[in-house]
PDB file of N, CA, C and O in Angstrom, chain B, residues numbered from 101:
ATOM      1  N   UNK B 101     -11.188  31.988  57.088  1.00  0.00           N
ATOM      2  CA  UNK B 101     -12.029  31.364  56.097  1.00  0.00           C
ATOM      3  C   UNK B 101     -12.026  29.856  56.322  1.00  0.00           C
ATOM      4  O   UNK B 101     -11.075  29.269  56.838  1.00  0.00           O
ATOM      5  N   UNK B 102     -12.918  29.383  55.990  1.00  0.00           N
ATOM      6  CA  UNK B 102     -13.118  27.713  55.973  1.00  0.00           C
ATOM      7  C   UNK B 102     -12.500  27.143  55.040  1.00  0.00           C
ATOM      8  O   UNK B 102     -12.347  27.835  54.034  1.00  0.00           O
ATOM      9  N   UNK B 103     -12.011  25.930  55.016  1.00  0.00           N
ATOM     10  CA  UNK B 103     -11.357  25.195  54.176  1.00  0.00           C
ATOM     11  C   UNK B 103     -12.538  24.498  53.162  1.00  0.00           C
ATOM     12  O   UNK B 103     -12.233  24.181  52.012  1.00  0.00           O
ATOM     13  N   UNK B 104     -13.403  24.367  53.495  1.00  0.00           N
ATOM     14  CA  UNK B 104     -14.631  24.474  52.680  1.00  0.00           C
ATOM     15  C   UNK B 104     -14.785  25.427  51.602  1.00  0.00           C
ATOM     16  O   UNK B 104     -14.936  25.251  50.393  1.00  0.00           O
ATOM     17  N   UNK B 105     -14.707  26.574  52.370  1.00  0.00           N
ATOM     18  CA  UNK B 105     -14.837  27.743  51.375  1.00  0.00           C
ATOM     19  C   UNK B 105     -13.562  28.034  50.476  1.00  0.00           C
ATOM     20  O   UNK B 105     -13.702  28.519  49.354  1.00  0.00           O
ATOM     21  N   UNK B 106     -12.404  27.748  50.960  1.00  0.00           N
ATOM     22  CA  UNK B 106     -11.195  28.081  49.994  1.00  0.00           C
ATOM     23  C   UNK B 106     -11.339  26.754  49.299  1.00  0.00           C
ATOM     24  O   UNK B 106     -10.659  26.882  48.281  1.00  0.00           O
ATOM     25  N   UNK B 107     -11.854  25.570  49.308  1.00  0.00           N
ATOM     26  CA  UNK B 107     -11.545  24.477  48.549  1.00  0.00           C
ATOM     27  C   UNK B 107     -12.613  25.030  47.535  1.00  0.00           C
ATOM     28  O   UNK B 107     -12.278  25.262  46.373  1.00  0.00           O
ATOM     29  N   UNK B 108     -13.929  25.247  47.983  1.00  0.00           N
ATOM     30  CA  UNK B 108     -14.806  25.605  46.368  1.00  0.00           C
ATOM     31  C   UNK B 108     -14.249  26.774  45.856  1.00  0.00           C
ATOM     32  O   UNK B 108     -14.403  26.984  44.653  1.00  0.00           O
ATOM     33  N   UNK B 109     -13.738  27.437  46.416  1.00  0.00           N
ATOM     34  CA  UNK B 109     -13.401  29.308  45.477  1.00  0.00           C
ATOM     35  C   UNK B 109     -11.842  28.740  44.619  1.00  0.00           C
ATOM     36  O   UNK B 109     -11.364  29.328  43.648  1.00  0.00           O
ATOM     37  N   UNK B 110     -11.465  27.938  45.029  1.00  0.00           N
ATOM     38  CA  UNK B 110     -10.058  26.909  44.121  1.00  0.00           C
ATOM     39  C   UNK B 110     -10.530  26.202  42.832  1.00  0.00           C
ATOM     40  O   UNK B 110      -9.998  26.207  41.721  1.00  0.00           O
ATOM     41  N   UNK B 111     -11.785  25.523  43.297  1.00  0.00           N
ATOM     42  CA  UNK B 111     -12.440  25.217  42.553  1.00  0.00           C
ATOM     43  C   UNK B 111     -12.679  25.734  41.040  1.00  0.00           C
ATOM     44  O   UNK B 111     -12.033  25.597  40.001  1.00  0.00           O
ATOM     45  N   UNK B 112     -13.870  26.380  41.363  1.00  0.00           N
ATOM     46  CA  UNK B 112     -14.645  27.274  40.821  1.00  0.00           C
ATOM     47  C   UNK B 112     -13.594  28.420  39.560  1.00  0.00           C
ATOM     48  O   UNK B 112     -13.863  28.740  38.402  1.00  0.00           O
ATOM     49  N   UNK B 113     -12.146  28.844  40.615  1.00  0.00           N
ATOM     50  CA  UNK B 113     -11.164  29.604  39.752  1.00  0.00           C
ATOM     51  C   UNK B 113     -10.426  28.544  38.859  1.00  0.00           C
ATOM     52  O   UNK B 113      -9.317  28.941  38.502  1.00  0.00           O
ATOM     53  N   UNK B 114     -10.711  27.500  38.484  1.00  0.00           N
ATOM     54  CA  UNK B 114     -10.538  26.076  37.896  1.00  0.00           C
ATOM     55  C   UNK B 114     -11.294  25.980  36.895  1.00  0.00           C
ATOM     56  O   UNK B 114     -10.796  25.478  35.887  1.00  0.00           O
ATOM     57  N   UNK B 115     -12.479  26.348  36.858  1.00  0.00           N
ATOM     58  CA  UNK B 115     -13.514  26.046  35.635  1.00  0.00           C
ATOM     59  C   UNK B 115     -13.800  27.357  35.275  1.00  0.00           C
ATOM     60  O   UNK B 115     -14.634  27.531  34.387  1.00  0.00           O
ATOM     61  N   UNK B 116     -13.250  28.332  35.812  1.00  0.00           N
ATOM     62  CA  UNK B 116     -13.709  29.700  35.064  1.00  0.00           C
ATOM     63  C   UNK B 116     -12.218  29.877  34.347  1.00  0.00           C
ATOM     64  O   UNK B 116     -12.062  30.658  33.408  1.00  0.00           O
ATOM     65  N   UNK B 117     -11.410  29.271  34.755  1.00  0.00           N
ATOM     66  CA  UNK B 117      -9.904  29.267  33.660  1.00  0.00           C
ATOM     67  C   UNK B 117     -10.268  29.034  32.639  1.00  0.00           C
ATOM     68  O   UNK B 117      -9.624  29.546  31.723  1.00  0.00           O
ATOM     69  N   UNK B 118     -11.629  28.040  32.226  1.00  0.00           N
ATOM     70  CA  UNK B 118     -11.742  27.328  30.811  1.00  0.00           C
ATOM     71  C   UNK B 118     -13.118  27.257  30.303  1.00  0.00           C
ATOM     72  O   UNK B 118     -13.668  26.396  29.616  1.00  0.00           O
ATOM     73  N   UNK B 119     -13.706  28.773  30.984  1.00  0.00           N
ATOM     74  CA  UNK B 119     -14.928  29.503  30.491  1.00  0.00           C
ATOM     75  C   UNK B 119     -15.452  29.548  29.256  1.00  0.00           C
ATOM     76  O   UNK B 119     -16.619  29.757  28.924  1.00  0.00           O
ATOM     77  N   UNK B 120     -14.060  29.237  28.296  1.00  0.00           N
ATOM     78  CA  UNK B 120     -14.345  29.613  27.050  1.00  0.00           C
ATOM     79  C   UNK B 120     -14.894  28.471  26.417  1.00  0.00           C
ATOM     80  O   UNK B 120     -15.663  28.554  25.460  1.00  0.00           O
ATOM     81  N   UNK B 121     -14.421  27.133  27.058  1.00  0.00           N
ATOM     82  CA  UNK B 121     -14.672  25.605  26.598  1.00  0.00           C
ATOM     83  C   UNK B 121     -15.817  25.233  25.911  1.00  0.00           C
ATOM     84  O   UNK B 121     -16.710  24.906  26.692  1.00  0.00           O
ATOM     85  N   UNK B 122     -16.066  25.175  24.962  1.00  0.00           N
ATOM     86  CA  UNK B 122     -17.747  24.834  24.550  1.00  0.00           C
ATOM     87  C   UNK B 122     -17.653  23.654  23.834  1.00  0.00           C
ATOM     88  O   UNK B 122     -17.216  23.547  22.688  1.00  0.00           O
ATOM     89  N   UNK B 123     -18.179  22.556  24.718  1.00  0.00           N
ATOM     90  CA  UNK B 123     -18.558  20.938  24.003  1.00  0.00           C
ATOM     91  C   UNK B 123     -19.020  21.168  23.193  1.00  0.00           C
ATOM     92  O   UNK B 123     -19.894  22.033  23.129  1.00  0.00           O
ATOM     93  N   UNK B 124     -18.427  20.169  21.818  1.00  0.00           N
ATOM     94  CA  UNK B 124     -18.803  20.227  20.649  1.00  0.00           C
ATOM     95  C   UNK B 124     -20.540  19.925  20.499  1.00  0.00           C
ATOM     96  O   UNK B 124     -21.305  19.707  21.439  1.00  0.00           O
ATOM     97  N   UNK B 125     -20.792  19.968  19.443  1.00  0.00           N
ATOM     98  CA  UNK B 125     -22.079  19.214  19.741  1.00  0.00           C
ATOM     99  C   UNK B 125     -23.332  19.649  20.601  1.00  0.00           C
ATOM    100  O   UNK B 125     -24.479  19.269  20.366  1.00  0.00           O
ATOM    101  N   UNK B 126     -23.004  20.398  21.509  1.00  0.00           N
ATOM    102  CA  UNK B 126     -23.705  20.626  22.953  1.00  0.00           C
ATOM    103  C   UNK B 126     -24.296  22.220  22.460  1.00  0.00           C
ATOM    104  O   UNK B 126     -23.600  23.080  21.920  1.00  0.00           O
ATOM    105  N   UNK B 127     -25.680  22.335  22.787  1.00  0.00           N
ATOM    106  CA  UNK B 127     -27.021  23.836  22.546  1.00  0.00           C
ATOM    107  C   UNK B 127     -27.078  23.975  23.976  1.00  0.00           C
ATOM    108  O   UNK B 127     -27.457  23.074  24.723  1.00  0.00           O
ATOM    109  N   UNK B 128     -26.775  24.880  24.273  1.00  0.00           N
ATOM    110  CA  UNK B 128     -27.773  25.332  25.534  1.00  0.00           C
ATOM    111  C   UNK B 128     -29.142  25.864  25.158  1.00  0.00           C
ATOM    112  O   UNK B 128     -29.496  26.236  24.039  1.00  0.00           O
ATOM    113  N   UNK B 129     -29.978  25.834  26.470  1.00  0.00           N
ATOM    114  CA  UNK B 129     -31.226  26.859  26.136  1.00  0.00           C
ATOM    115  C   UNK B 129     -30.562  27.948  26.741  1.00  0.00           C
ATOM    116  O   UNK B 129     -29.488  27.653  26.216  1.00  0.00           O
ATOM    117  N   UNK B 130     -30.320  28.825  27.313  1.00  0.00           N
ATOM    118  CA  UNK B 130     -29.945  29.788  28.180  1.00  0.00           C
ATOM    119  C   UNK B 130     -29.034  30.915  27.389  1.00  0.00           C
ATOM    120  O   UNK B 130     -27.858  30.717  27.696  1.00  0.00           O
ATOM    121  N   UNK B 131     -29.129  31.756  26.701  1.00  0.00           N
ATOM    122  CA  UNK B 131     -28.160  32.663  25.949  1.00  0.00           C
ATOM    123  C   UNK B 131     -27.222  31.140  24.973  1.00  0.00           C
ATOM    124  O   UNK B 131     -26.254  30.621  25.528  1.00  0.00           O
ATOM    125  N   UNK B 132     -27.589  30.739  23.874  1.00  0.00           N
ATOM    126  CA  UNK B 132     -26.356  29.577  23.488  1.00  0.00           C
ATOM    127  C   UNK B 132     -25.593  30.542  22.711  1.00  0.00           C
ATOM    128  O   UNK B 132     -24.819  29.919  21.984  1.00  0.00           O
ATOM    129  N   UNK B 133     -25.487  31.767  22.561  1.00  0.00           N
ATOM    130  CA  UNK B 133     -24.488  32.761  22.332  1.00  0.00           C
ATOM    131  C   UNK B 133     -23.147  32.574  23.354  1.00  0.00           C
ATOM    132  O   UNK B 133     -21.984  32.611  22.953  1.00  0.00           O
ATOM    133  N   UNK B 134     -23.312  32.491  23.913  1.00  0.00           N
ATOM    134  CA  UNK B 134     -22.075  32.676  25.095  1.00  0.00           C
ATOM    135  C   UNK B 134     -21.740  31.297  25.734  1.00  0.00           C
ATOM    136  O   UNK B 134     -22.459  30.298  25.780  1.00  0.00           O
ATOM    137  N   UNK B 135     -20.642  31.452  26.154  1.00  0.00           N
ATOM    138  CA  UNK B 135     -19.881  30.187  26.920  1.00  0.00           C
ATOM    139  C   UNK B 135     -20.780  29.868  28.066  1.00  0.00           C
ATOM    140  O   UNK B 135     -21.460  30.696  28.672  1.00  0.00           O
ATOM    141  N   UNK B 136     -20.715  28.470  28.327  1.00  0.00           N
ATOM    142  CA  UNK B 136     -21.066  27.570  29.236  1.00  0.00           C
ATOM    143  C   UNK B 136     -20.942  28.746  30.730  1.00  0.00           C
ATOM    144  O   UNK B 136     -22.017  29.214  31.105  1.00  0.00           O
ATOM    145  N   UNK B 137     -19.919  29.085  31.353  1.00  0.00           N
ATOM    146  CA  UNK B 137     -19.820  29.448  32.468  1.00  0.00           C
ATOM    147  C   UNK B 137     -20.718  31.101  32.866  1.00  0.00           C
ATOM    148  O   UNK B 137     -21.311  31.506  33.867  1.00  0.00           O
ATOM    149  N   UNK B 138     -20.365  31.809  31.252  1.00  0.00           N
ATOM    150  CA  UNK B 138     -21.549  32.956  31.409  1.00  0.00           C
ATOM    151  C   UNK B 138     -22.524  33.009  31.241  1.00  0.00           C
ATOM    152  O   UNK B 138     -23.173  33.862  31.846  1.00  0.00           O
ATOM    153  N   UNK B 139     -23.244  32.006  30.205  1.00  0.00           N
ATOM    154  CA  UNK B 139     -24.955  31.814  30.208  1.00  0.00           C
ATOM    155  C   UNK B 139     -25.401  31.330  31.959  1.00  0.00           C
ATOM    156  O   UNK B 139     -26.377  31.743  32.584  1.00  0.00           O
ATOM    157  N   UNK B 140     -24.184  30.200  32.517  1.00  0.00           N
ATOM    158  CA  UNK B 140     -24.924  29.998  33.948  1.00  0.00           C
ATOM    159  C   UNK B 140     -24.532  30.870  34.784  1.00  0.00           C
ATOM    160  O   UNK B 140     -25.420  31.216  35.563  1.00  0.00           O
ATOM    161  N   UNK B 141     -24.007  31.129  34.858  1.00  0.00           N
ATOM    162  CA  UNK B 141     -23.530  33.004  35.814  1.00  0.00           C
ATOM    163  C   UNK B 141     -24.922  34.217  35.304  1.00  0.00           C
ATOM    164  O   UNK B 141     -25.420  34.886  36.209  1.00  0.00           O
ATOM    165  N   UNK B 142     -25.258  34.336  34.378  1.00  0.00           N
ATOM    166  CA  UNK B 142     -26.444  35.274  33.843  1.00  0.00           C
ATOM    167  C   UNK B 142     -27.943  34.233  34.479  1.00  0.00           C
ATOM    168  O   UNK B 142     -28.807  34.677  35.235  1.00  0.00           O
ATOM    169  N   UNK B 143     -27.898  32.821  33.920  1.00  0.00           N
ATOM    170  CA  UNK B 143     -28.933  32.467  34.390  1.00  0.00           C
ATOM    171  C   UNK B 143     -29.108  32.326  36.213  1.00  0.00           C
ATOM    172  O   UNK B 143     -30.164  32.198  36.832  1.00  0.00           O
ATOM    173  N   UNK B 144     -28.092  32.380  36.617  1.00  0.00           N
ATOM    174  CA  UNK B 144     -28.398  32.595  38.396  1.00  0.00           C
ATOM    175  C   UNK B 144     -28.618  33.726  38.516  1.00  0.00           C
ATOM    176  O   UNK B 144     -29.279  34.030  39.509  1.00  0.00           O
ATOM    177  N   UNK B 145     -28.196  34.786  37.627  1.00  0.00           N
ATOM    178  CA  UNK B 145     -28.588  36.200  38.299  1.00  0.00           C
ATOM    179  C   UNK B 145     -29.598  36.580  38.120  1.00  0.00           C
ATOM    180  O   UNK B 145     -30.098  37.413  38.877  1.00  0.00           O
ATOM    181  N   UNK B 146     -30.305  36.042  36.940  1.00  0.00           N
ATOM    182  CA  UNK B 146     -31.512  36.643  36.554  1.00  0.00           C
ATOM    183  C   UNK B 146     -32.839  35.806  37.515  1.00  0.00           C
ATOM    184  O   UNK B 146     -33.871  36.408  37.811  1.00  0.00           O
ATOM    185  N   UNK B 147     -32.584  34.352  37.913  1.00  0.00           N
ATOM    186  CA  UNK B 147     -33.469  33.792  39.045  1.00  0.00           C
ATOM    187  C   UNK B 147     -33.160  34.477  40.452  1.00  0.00           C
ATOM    188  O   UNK B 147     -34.077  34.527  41.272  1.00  0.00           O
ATOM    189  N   UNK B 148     -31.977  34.978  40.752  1.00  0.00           N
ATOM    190  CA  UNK B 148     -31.518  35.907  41.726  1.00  0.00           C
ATOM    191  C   UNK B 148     -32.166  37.134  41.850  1.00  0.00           C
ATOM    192  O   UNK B 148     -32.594  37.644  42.886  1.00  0.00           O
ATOM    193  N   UNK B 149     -32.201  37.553  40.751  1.00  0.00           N
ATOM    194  CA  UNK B 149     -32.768  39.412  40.779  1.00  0.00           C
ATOM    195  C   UNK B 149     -31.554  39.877  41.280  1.00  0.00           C
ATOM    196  O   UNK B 149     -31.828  40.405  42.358  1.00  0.00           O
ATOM    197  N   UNK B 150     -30.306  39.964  41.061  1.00  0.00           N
ATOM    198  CA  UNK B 150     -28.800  40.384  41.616  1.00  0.00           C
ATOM    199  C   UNK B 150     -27.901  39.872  41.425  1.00  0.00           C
ATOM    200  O   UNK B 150     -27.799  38.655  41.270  1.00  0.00           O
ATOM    201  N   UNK B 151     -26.665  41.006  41.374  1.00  0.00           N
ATOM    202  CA  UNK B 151     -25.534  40.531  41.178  1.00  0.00           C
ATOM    203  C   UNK B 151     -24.864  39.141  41.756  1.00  0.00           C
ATOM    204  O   UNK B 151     -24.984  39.054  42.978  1.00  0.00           O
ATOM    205  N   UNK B 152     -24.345  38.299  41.282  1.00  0.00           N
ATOM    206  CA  UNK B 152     -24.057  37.261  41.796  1.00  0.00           C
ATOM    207  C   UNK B 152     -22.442  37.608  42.542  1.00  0.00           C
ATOM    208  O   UNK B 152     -21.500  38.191  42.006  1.00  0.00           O
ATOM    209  N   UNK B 153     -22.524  36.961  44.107  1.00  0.00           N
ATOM    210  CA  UNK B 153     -21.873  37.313  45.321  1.00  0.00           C
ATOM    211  C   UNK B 153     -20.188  37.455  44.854  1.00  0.00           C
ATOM    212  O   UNK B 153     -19.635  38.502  45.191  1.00  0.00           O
ATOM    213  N   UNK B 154     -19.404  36.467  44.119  1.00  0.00           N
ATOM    214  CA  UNK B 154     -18.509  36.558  43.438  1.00  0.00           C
ATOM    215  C   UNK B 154     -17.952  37.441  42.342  1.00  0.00           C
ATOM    216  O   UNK B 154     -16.761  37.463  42.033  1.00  0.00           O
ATOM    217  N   UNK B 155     -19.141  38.348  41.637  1.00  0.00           N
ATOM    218  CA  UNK B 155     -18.721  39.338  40.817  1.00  0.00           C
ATOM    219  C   UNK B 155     -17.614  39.683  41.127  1.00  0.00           C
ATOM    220  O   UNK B 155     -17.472  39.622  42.348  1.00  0.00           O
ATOM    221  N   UNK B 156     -16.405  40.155  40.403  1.00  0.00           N
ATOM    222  CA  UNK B 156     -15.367  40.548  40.419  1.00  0.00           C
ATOM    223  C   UNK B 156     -13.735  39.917  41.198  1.00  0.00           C
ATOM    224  O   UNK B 156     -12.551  40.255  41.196  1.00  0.00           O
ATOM    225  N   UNK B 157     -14.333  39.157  41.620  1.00  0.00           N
ATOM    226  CA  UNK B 157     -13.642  38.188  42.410  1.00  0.00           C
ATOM    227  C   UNK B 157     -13.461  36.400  41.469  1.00  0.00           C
ATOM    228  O   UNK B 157     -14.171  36.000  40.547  1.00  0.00           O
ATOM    229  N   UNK B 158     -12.417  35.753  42.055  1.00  0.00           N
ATOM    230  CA  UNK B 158     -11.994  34.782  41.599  1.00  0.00           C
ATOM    231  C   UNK B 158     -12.323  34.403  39.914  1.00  0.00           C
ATOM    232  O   UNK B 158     -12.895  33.459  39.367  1.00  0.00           O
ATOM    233  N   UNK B 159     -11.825  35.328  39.544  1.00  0.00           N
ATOM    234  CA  UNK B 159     -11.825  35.267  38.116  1.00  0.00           C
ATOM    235  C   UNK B 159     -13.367  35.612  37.282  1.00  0.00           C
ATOM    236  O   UNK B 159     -13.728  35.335  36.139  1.00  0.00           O
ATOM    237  N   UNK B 160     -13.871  36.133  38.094  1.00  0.00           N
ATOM    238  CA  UNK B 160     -15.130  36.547  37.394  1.00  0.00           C
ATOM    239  C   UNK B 160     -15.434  37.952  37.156  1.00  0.00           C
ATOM    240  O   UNK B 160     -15.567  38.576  38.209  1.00  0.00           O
ATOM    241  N   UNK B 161     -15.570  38.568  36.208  1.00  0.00           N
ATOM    242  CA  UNK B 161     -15.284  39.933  36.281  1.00  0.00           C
ATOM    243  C   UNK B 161     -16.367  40.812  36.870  1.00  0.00           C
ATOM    244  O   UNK B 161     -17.565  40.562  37.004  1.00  0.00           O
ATOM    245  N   UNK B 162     -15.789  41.724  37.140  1.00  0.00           N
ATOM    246  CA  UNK B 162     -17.185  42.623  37.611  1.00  0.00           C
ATOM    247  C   UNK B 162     -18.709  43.288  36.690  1.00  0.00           C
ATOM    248  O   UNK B 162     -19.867  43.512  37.042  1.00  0.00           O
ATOM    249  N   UNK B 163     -17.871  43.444  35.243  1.00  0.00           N
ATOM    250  CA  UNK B 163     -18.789  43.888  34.426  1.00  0.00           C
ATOM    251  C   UNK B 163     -18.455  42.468  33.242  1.00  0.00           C
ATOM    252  O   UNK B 163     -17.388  42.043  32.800  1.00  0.00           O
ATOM    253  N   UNK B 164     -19.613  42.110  33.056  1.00  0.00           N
ATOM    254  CA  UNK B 164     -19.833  40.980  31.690  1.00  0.00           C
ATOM    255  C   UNK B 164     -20.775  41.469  30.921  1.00  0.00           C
ATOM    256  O   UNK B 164     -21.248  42.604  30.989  1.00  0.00           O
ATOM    257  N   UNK B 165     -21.197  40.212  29.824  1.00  0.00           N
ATOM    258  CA  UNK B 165     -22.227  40.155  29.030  1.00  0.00           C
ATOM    259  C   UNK B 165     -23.639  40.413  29.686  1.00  0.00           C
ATOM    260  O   UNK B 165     -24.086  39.941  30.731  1.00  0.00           O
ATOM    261  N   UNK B 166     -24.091  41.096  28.991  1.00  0.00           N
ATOM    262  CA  UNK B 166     -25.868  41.698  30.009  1.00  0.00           C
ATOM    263  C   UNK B 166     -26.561  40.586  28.976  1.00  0.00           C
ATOM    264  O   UNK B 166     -27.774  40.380  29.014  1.00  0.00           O
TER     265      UNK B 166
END
């Protein structure tokens, strides 16, 4: 693997630790039901048409919020 690639998947398992985080103050348009990291995980999949490549991996589960 690239050190590229293990530095973003380090990353990434970094801000999905604190998925739950929701700035005060702060609306999304995108599902504002749900946390910051799953409205944008749903909104790539749905411009995707597919599962997003990480499902189930580095802290992202395989089955979420539809």
């Amino acid at each position: 693997m690239s050190l590229l690639k293990d530095a973003a998947e380090t990353y990434w398992e970094l801000l999905l630790a604190h998925r739950n985080y929701r700035p005060p103050g702060v609306t999304y348009l995108y599902r504002p039901d749900l946390p910051w990291a799953w409205a944008e995980l749903l909104s790539w999949e749905e411009a995707a048409k597919r599962s997003h490549p990480y499902r189930g991996r580095l802290g992202i589960p395989a089955e979420g919020p539809a």
